[in-house]
C-alpha positions in Angstrom: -19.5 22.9 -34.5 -17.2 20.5 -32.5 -18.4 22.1 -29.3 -21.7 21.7 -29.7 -21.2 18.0 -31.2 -19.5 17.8 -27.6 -22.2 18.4 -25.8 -25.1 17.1 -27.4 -23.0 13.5 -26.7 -23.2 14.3 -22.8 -26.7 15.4 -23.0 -27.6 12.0 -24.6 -25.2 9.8 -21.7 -27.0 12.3 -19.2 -30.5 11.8 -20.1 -29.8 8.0 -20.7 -32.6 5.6 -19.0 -30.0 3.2 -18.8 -27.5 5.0 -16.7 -30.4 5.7 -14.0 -31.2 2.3 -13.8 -27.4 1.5 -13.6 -27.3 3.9 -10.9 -30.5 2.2 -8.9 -28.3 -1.6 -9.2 -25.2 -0.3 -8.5 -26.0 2.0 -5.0 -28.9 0.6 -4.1 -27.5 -2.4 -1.8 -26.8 -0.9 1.6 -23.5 -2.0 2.7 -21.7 -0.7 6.5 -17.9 -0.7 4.6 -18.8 1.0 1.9 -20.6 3.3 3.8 -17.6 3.8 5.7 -15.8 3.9 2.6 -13.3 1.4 4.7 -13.5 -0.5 1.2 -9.6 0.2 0.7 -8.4 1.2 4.2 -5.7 -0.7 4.7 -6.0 0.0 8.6 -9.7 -1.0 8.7 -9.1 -4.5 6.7 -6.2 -5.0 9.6 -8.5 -4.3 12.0 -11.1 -6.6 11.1 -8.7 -9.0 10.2 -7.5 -8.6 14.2 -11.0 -9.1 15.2 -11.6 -12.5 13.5 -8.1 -13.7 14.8 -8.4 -13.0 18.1 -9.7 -16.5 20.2 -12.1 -15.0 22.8 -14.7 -12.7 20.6 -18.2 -11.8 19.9 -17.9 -14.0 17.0 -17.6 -17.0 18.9 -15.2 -18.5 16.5 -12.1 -19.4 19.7 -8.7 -20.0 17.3 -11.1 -21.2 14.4 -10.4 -18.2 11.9 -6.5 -18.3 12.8 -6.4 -22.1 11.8 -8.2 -21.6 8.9 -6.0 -19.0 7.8 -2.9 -20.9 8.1 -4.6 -24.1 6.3 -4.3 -21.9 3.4 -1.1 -20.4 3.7 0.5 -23.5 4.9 -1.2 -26.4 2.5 2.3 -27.6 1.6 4.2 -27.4 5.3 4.2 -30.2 6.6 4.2 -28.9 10.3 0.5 -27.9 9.7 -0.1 -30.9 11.3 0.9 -30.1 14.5 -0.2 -26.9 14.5 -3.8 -27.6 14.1 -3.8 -30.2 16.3 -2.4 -27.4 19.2 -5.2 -25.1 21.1 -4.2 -21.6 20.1 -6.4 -20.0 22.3 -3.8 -18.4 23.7 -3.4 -16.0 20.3 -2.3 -12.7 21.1 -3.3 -10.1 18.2 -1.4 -7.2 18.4 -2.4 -4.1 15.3 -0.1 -1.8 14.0 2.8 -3.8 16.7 6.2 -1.2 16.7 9.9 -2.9 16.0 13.0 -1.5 17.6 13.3 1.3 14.8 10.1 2.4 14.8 8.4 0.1 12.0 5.2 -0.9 12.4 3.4 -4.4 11.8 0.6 -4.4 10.9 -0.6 -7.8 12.2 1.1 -9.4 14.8 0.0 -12.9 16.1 2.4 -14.6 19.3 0.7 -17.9 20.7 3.7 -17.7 23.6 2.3 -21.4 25.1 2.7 -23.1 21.8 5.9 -21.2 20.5 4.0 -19.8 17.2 4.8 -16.0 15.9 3.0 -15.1 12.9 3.3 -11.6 10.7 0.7 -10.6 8.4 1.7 -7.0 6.4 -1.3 -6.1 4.9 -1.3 -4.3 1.5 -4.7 -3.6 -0.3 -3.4 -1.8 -3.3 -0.2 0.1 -1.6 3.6 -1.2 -2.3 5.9 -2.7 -0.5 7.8 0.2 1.5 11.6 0.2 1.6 13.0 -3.1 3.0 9.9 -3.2 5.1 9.5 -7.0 5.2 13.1 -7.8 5.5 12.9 -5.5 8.7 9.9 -6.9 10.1 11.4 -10.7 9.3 14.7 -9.8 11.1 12.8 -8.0 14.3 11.1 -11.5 14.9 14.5 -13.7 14.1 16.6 -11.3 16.3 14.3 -10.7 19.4 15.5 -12.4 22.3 11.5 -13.3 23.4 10.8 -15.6 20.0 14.5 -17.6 19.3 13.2 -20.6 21.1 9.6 -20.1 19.5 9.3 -22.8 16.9 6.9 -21.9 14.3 7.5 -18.8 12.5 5.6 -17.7 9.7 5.7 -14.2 7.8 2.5 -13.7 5.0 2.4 -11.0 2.6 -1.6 -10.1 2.2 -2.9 -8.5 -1.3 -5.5 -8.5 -3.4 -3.6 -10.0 -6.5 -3.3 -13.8 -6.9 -0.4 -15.9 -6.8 0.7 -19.5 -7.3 -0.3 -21.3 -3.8 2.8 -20.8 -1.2 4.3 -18.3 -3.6 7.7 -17.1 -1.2 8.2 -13.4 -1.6 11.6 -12.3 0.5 11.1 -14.8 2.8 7.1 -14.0 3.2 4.3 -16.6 2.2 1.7 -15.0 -0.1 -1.6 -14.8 0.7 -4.6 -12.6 -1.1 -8.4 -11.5 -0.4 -9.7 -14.7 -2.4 -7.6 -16.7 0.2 -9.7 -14.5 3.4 -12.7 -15.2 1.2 -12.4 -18.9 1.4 -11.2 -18.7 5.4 -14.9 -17.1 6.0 -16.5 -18.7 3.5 -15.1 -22.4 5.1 -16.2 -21.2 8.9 -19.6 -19.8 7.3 -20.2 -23.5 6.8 -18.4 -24.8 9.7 -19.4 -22.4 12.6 -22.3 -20.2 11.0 -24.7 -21.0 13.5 -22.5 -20.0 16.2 -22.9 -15.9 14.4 -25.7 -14.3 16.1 -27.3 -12.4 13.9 -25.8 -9.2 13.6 -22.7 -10.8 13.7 -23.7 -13.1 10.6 -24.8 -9.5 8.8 -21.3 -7.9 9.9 -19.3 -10.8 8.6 -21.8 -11.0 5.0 -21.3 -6.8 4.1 -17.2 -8.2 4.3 -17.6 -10.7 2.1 -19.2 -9.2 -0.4 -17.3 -6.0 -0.3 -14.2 -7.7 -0.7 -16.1 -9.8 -3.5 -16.6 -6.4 -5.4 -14.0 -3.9 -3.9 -10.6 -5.9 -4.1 -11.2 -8.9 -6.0 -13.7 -6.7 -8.7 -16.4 -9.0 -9.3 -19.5 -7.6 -10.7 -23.0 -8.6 -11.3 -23.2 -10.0 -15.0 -25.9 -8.0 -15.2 -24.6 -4.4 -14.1 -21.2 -5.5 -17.1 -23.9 -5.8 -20.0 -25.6 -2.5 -19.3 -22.4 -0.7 -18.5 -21.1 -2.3 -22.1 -24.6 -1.1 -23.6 -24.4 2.3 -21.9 -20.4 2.7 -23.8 -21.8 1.6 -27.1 -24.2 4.3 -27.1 -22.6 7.0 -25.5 -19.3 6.1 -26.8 -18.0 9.5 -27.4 -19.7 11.6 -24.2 -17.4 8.8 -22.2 -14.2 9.1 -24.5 -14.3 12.6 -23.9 -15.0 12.3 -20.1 -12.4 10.3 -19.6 -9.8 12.4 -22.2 -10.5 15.6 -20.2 -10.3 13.8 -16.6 -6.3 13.8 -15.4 -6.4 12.2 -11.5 -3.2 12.4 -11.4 -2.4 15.9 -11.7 -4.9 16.4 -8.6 -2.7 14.1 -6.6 0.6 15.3 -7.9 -0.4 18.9 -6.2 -2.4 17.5 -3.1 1.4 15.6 -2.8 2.7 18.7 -2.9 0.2 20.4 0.1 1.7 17.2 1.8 5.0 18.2 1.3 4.7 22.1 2.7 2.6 21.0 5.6 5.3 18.1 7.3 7.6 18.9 9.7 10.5 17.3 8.4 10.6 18.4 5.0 13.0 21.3 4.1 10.7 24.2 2.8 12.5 24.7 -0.4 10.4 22.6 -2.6 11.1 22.3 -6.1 8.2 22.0 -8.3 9.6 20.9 -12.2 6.5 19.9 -14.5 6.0 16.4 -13.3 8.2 16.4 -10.6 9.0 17.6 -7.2 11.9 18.0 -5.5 12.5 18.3 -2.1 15.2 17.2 0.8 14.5 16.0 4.6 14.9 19.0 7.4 17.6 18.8 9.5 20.8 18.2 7.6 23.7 19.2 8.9 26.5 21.2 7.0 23.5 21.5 3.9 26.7 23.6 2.4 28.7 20.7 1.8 26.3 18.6 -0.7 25.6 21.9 -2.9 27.7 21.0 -6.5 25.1 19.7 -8.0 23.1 20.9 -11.8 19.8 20.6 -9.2 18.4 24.3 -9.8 19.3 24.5 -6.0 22.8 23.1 -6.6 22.3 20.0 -4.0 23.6 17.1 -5.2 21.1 14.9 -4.0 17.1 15.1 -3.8 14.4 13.7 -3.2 12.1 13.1 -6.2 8.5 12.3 -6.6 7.0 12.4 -10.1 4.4 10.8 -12.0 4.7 10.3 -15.8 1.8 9.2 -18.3 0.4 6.2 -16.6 2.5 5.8 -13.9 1.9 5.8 -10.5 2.9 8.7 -8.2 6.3 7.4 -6.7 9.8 8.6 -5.0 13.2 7.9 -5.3 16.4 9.2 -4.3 18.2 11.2 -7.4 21.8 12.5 -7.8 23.2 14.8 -10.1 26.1 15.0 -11.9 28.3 18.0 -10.0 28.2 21.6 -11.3 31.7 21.9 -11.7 33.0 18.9 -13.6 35.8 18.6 -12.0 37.6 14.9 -11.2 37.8 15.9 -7.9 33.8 16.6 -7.7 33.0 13.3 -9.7 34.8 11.3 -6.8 32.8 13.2 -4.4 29.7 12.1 -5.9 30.5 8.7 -6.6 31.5 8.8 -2.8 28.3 10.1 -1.5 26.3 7.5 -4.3 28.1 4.9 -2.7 27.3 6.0 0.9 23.6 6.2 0.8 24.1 3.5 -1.6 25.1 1.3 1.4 23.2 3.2 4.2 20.0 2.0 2.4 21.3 -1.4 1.2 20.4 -1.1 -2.4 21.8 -3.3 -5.0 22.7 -0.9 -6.5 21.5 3.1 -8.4 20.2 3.3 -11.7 21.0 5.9 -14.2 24.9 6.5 -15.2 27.6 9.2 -14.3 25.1 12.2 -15.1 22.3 10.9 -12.5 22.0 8.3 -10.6 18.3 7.0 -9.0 17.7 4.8 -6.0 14.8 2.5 -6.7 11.4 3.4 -6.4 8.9 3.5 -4.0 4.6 3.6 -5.1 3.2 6.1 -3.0 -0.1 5.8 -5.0 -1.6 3.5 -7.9 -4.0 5.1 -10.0 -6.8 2.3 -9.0 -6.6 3.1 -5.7 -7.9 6.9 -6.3 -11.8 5.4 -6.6 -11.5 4.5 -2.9 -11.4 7.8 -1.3 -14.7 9.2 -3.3 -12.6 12.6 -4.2 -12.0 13.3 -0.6 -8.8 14.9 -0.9 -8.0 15.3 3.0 -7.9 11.6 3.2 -6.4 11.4 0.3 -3.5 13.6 1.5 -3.6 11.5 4.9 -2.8 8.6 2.7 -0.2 10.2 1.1 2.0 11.4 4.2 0.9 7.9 6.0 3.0 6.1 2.7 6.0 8.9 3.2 6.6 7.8 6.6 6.1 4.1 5.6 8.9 4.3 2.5 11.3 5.7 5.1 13.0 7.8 2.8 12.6 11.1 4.3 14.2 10.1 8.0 16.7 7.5 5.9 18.4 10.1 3.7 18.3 12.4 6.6 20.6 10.1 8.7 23.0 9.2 5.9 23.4 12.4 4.5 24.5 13.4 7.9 26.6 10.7 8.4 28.1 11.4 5.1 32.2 12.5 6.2 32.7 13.9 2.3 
């Protein structure tokens, strides 16, 4: 009876006039990034981004966009002034720009004849990766080429809003509604500079950042989606019960896992979590005491739990053997990659101990890839190599003299 309650409900939301028309408003607007489905590449974004920065493009726009940009990020720094009084012309954008250890920016701005170094990290919906921005902001303070520069400015881009000049480790927040107003200010400014497929380009971007990242809808597509739930309430409560995203990306995660390079092939799959270790570790011998069913005393885990997000962290175990001897071992080795990674310090207490954690995916960023689940495990292994994890506990397990 319940069955074919069950499917008389999805026959109705199925058959619904409303939900063809709210098909026709919601697809029928031709749009080149959504097309793309570059809507949440983070790359893509950069590399528009890149294109509106740099001075001498088809846009016409010179240093326009990059004084726009830091009108908004700067509205309570004095030296703002100066700056915008300075041709910046000479603007070199560099994408995805490597530091000494292999890090990757992923916008770089150095204006060499006016001493101004800008870095933009881009995140659309990803985390932060482990001390990523205290790396990047130490690369620029270090590097012989920008100690005399003297304008240095580090913004952290999302889509989420923050109090104006928000600092965030040393970075100046910024979000999409802040790019929003940059175009939206030079639409009005410079607009009939665009030539026309230029003024089309720039228009699909705003408005798929309008609906994409900063998620505003049409009033009119909310009501009918509201009248469509009220009348197919249960066809939808039972779509949604029997839909589990995260499961799917928990095992493409762990396709990811048996097809790197430099992860160890023992992989431990455990319900909700996975663990695993980095290839290449010397002496493996020496770190097996652990209650891990494969007796190391340190993993890798990646789990997701409920509604939370697919993540990694560093775990260690109590040792097998509960000896004194073996406890000081472990404390030693917590201590050492403790240090190695400059954590504050490891959760947990004297059975486990866990690192902090790193997102590797958030549940509203699974829309973006459309169910493609090659770019979806592209994603994943580009977000392992941006944590640092894997190569990280490599090294200090290695350098580990226990």
């Amino acid at each position: 009876m319940e069955k074919t309650k069950h499917k008389q409900a999805l026959l109705q939301l199925l058959m619904s006039d409303d939900l063809a028309e709210l098909q026709t408003k919601s697809n029928n607007e031709f749009n080149i990034f959504k097309v793309l489905k570059l809507q949440n590449n983070e790359i893509k974004h950069s590399n528009f981004l890149g294109w509106l920065l740099t001075p001498f493009e088809s846009h016409h726009l010179m240093d326009n966009f990059l004084k726009e940009l830091l009108k908004i990020a700067l509205r309570n720094d004095t030296s703002l002034v100066n700056i915008l009084l300075k041709d910046l012309t000479d603007a070199k954008i560099t994408l995805e720009k490597m530091t000494n250890d292999g890090r990757r920016m992923d916008i770089f701005i150095d204006c060499p004849r006016n001493k101004l170094v800008c870095v933009i990290e881009n995140k659309v919906w990803s985390g932060e990766g482990c001390n990523q921005l205290e790396d990047y902001k130490k690369y620029v303070l270090n590097h012989d080429k920008y100690k005399d520069y003297k304008y240095k400015y580090f913004l952290f881009l999302t889509p989420h809003k923050y109090s104006p000049c928000e600092d965030y480790k040393g970075y100046i927040r910024i979000n999409y509604g802040d790019i929003l107003k940059a175009i939206n200010n030079l639409t009005k400014q410079c607009g009939y500079l665009f030539d026309e497929d230029i003024k089309i380009f720039i228009n699909h971007y705003k408005k798929m950042i309008e609906r994409n990242i900063m998620g505003e809808t049409d009033k009119e597509i909310i009501d009918l989606c509201r009248k469509i739930y009220r009348e197919n309430k249960d066809a939808i409560d039972l779509i949604i019960e029997n839909s589990d995203d995260r499961a799917e990306i928990f095992e493409l995660f762990v396709e990811v896992l048996k097809e790197r390079s430099d992860i160890d092939k023992n992989i431990i799959v455990d319900g909700h979590t996975v663990k695993f270790l980095p290839k290449g570790i010397n002496n493996v011998e020496k770190f097996k005491f652990g209650e891990f069913s494969n007796s190391m005393i340190v993993n890798l885990h990646s789990l997701y739990w409920g509604k939370k997000p697919l993540y990694i962290e560093i775990a260690i175990s109590a040792p097998k053997d509960k000896t004194e001897k073996n406890y000081e071992r472990r404390n030693a080795l917590t201590e050492h990659i403790r240090n190695y990674f400059s954590f504050k310090k490891f959760n947990g207490n004297n059975e486990w101990a866990y690192s902090p954690t790193v997102t590797l995916i958030e549940q509203e960023e699974l829309s973006s890839f459309n169910g493609n689940t090659e770019q979806i495990k592209e994603y994943l292994s580009k977000q392992l190599d941006e944590c640092g994890y894997i190569e990280k506990l490599k090294d200090a397990l290695n350098s580990w003299q226990g």
